[in-house]
N, C-alpha and C positions, 0 to 999 in steps of 0.2 A: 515729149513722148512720141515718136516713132509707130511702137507696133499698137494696136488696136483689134481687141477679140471681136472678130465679127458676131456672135452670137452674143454677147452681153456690152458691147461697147467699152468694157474698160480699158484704159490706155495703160502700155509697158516701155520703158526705154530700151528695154532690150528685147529680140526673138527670144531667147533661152526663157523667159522669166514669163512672156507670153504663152507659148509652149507649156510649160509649167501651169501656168493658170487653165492652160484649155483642158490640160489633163487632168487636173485637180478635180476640178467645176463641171466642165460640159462634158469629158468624154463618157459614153454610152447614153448619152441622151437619144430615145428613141423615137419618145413621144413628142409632136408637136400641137402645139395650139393653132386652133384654127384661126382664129381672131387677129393673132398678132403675133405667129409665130414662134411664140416662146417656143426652147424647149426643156424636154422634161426625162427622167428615168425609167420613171414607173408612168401607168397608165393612172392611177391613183392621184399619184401628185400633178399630173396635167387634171384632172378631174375638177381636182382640191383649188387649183388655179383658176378654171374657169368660171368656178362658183365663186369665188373668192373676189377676182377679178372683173369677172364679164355680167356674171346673170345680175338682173337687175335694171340692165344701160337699156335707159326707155328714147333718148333724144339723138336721134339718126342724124346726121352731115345729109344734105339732099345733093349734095356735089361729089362723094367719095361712100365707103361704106362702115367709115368709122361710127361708132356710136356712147355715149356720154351719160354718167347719172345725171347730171344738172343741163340746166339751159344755159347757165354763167360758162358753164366748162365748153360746152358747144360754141357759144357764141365767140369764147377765146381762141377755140382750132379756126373757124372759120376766119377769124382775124390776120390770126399768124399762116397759118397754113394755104389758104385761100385768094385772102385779098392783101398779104404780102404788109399788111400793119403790124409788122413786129419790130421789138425789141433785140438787135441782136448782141448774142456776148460777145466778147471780144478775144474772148479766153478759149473758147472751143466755140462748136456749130450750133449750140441751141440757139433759138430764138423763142422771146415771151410776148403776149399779151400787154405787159404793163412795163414801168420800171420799178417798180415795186418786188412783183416776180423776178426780176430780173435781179435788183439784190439781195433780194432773197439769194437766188441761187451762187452768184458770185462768193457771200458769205458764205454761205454753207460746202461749196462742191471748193474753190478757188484759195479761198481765204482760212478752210476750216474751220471757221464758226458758224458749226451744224452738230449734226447728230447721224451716229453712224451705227452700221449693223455691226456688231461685234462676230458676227458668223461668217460673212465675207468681206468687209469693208466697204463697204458701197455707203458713197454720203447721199446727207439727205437734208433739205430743208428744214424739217418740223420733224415730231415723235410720230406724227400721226400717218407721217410716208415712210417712217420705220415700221411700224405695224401694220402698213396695206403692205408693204414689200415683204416682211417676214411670214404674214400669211399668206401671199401669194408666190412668194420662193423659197420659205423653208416650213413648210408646214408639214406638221408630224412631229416637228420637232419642238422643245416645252419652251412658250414663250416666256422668257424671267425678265424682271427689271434689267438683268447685266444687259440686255440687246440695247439696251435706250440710252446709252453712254454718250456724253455731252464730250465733244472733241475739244 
């Protein structure tokens, strides 16, 4: 894969089909997340995102200004991110905490034994990062069992 949306990371083999994706998906996003950038259409659905997403994250990085629900997830950025113990794929640029997560993601993103959003295809490891994903990027919209389709 060649082109790469810089606002969502998804990867395209071709411009044309890229292009196509940004206009599909991003164009007229106006609103951005403060946090992490996202962005968003409406001022509502950045809203719905950051509630969704953000409020809650009590466990600050004392090195950076990301912040974490759990202390496990904190202490995983600080692994990977920080002090350079990670796991990396070999398939693309993530890097994890464990190898564990790491096939996790293999299978799921790589391999397609995962689970995907039926509204844009975006894979995912577990049902449970289909439903942080679809209420933090398609919310408004009716959440139905068809989103949680086993690839």
């Amino acid at each position: 894969m060649k082109f790469t949306c810089d606002l969502c990371d998804k990867k395209f083999s071709t411009k044309d089909a890229s292009d196509r994706h940004f206009k599909a998906i991003h164009e007229g996003m106006k609103f951005t997340c403060d946090l992490c950038d996202k962005k968003f259409s409406t001022k509502d659905a950045s809203d719905r995102h950051f509630k969704a997403i953000h409020e809650g994250k009590k466990f600050s990085c004392d090195q950076c200004d990301r912040k974490f629900y759990g202390k496990s997830i904190l202490r995983e950025h600080i692994q990977v991110v920080h002090e350079g113990k990670a796991f990396p794929c070999e398939q693309c640029d993530k890097k994890f905490a464990s190898k564990a997560n790491l096939s996790r993601h293999v299978k799921a993103i790589h391999q397609g034994i995962g689970f995907s959003c039926e509204q844009c295809d975006k894979k995912f490891a577990s049902k449970v990062q289909v439903r942080q994903h679809v209420a933090a990027i398609h919310q408004g919209e009716k959440i139905s069992a068809s989103l949680l389709l086993f690839l």
